[in-house]
C-alpha positions as a printed NumPy array, in Angstrom:
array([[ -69.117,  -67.469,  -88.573],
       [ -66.519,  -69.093,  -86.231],
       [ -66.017,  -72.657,  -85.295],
       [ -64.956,  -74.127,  -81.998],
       [ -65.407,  -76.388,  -79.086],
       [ -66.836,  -75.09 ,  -75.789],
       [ -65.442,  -76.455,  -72.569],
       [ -68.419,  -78.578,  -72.051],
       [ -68.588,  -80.142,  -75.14 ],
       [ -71.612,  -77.754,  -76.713],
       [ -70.547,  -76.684,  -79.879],
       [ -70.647,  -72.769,  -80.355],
       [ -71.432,  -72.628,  -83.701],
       [ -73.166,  -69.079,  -83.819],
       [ -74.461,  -66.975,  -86.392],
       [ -72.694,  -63.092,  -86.566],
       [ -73.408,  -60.075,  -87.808],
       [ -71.578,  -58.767,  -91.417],
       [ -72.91 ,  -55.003,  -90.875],
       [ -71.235,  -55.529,  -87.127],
       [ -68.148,  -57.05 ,  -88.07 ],
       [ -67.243,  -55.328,  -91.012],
       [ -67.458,  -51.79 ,  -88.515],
       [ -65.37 ,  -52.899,  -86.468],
       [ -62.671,  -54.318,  -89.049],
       [ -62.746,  -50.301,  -90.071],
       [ -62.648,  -48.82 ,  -86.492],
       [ -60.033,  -51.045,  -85.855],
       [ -58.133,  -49.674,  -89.135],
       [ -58.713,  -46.314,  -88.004],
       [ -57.641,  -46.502,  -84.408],
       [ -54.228,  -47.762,  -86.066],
       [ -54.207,  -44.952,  -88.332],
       [ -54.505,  -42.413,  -85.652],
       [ -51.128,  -44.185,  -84.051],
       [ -49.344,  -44.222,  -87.457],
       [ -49.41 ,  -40.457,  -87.159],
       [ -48.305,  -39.865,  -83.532],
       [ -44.615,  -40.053,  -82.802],
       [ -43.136,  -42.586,  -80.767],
       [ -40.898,  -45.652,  -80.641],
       [ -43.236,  -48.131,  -82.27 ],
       [ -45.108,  -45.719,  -84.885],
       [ -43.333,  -48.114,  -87.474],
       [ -45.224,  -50.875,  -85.69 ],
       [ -48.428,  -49.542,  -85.914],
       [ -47.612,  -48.659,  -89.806],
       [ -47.11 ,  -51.831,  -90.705],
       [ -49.992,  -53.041,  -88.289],
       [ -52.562,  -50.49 ,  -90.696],
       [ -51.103,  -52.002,  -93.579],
       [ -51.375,  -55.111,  -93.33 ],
       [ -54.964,  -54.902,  -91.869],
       [ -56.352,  -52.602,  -94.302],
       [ -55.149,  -55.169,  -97.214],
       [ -56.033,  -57.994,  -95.588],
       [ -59.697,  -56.145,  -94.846],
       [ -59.868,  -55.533,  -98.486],
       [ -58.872,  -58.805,  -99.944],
       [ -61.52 ,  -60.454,  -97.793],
       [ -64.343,  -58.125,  -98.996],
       [ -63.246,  -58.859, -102.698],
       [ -63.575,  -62.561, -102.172],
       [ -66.616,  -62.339, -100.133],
       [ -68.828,  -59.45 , -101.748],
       [ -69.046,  -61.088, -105.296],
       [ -72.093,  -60.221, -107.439],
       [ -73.634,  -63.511, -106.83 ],
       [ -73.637,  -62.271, -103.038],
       [ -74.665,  -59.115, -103.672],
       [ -77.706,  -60.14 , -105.838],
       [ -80.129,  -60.313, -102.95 ],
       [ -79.799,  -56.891, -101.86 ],
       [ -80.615,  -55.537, -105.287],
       [ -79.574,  -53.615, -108.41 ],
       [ -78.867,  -50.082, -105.832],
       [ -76.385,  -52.356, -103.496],
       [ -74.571,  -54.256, -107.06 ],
       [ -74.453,  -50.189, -108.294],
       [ -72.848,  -49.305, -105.083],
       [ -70.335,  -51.906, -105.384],
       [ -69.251,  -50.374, -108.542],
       [ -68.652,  -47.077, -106.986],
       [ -66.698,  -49.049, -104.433],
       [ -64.827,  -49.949, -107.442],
       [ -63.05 ,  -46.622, -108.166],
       [ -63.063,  -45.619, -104.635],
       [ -61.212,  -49.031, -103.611],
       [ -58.567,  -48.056, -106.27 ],
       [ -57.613,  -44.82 , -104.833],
       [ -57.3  ,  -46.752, -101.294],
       [ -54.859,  -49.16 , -102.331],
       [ -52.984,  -46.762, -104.071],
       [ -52.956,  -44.585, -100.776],
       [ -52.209,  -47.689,  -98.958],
       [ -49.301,  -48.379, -100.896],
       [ -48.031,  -45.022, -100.436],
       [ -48.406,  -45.429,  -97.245],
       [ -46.034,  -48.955,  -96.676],
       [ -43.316,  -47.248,  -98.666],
       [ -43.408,  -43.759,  -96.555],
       [ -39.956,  -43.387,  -94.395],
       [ -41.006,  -43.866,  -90.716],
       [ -40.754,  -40.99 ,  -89.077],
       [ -41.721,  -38.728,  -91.438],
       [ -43.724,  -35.307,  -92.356],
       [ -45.339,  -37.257,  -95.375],
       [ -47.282,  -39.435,  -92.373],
       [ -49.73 ,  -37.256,  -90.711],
       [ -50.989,  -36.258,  -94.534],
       [ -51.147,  -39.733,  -95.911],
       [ -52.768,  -41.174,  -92.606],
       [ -55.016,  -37.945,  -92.885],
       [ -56.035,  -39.089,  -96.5  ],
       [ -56.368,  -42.938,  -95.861],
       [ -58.622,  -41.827,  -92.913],
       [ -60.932,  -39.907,  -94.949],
       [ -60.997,  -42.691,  -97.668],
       [ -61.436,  -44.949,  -95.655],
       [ -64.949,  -43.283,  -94.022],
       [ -66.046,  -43.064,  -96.954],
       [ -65.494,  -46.515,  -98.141],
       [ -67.08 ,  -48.212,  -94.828],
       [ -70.395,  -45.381,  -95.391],
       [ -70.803,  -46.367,  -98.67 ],
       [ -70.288,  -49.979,  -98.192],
       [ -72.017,  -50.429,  -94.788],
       [ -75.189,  -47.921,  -95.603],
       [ -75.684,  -49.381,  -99.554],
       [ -74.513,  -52.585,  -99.43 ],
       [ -74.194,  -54.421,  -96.296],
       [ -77.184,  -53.058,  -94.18 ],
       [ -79.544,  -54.261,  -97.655],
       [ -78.026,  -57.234,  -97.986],
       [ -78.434,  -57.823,  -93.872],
       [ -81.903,  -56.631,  -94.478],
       [ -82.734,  -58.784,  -97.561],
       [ -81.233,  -62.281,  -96.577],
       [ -82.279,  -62.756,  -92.872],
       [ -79.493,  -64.99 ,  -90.679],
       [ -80.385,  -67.519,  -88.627],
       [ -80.918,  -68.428,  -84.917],
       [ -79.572,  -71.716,  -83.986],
       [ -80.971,  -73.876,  -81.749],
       [ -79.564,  -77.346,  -80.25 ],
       [ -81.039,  -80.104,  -78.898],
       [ -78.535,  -82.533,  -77.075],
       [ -78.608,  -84.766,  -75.098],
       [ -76.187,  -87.282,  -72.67 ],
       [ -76.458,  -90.548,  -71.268],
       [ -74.84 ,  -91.819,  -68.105],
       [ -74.655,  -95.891,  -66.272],
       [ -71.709,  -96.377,  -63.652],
       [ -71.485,  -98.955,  -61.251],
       [ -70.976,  -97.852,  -57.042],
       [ -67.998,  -98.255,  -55.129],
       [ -69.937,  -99.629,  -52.739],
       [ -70.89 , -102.671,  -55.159],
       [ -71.419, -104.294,  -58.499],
       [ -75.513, -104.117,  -57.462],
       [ -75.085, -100.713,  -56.375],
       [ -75.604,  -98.891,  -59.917],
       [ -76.841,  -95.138,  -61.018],
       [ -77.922,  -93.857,  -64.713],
       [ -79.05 ,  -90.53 ,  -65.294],
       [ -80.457,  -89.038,  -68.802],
       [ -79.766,  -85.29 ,  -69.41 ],
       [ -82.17 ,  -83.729,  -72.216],
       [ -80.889,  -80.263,  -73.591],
       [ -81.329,  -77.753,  -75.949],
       [ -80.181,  -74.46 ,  -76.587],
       [ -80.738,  -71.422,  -78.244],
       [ -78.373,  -68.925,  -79.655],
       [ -79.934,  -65.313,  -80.131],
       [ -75.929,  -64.454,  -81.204],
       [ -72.898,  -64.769,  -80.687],
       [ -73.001,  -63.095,  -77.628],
       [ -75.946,  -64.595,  -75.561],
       [ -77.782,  -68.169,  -75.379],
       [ -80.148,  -69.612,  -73.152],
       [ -80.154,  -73.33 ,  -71.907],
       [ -83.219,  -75.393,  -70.535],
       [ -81.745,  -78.743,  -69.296],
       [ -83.277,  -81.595,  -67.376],
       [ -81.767,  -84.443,  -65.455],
       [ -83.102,  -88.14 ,  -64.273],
       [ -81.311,  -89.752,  -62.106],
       [ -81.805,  -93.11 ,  -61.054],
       [ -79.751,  -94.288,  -58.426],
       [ -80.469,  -97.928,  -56.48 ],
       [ -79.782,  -96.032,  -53.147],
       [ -81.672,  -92.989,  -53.069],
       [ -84.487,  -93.841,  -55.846],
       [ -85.113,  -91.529,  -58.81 ],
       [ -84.087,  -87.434,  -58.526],
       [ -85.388,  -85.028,  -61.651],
       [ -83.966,  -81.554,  -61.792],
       [ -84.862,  -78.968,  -64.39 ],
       [ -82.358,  -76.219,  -64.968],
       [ -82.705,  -72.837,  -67.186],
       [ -79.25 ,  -71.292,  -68.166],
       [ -79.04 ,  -67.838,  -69.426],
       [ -74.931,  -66.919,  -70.561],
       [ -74.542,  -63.182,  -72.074],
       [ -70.788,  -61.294,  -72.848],
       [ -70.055,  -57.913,  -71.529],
       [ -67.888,  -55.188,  -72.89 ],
       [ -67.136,  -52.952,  -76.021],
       [ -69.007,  -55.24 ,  -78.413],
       [ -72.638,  -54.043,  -79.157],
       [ -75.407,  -56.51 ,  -78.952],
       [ -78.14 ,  -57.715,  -80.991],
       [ -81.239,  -55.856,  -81.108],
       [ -84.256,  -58.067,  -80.   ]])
C-alpha cells in the first residue's frame, strides 16, 4: 500500500494487489538476470542491480510472510512456506555466488542460468500456494471517500458583492489504477444567483501494468 498526496489535495491511499506485485518484483529480477549474462560495458551494473534486488525481494518476503500472515490461507499455504524454506536457502547461496563472480566471466551465463531457474520456481511455488490463497482467503478492500470543501470570498467589485460555493465529493477506488468521482457544486453568488453543477469523473492508467479484474 503506498501513501501520498495527489495534486488536488485527494489523498490516494489505494489498496494493491500482493499476487500482482510480488510478479512483478520477480519479472523484474529476471529481466536483470538475462542482462547479467549478456556482454557489454555495464553487465557489472546490472550484476549488482540483480543482487541487490533479489536480496532486498527476499528480506521483504521474510518480514512480511510470517506464520501469523500466512494463517488465513491455511495449513497447505504455512506447508508451502516450509518448502520455500529449503528452496530460499539454495537461492541465497546462488545469490551469493553470484555477487562474488569476476565480471566478465564464463562462470556468469551458468550461475544466471541457475538463479533463473530457482528463481521460477520460487515465485510458482510462492505465488500458486501461498499468495493466490492467501489473496483468495483475506479479501482487500475498496476505498471509498467522501470529501467535501467549503468556499466564502468577497468581490472585487465590493465588500456586498460576496460568493460561497459548497462542493460535496466522494470517490471510489476499484485499485490502484482506476477511480471514479461524482462531485457536485453550489454556488451562490450575489450577482448571478445560485448555479449547481454535478460532475462524474472516471481516471484509469495505461501501460504494462495489468488491471484488476471486475
Amino acid at each position: 500500500m503506498r501513501r501520498e498526496q495527489s495534486v488536488g489535495g485527494y489523498s490516494t491511499v489505494v489498496p494493491s494487489s500482493i499476487v500482482r506485485l510480488t510478479v512483478t518484483d520477480h519479472d523484474r529480477v529476471q529481466r536483470l538476470l538475462r542482462r547479467v549474462v549478456a556482454p557489454g560495458p555495464s553487465q557489472e551494473r546490472w550484476r549488482d542491480d540483480a543482487v541487490r534486488l533479489l536480496r532486498a525481494h527476499r528480506a521483504a518476503e521474510k518480514s512480511v510472510l510470517t506464520p501469523d500472515a500466512i494463517r488465513p490461507a491455511g495449513a497447505e499455504a504455512l506447508r508451502a512456506m516450509a518448502d520455500l524454506s529449503a528452496l530460499d536457502d539454495v537461492l541465497d547461496q546462488a545469490t551469493d555466488r553470484l555477487a562474488a563472480a569476476d565480471v566478465p566471466s564464463p562462470a556468469l551465463t551458468d550461475l544466471g542460468t541457475h538463479l533463473e531457474s530457482l528463481l521460477g520456481e520460487h515465485a510458482a511455488t510462492l505465488v500458486l500456494r501461498v499468495l493466490q490463497p492467501l489473496e483468495d482467503a483475506v479479501a482487500r478492500k475498496e476505498i471509498r471517500i467522501l470529501g467535501g470543501r467549503y468556499d466564502y470570498s468577497q468581490s472585487p467589485r465590493g465588500p456586498q458583492d460576496t460568493q460561497w460555493s459548497l462542493i460535496p465529493a466522494i470517490t471510489w477506488w476499484q485499485s490502484e489504477f482506476v477511480f471514479l468521482r461524482l462531485q457536485g457544486q453550489h454556488l451562490n453568488d450575489e450577482l448571478t444567483g445560485n448555479q449547481n453543477l454535478l460532475s462524474f469523473q472516471v481516471v484509469w492508467a495505461m501501460g504494462p501494468h495489468k488491471h484488476e479484474t471486475y
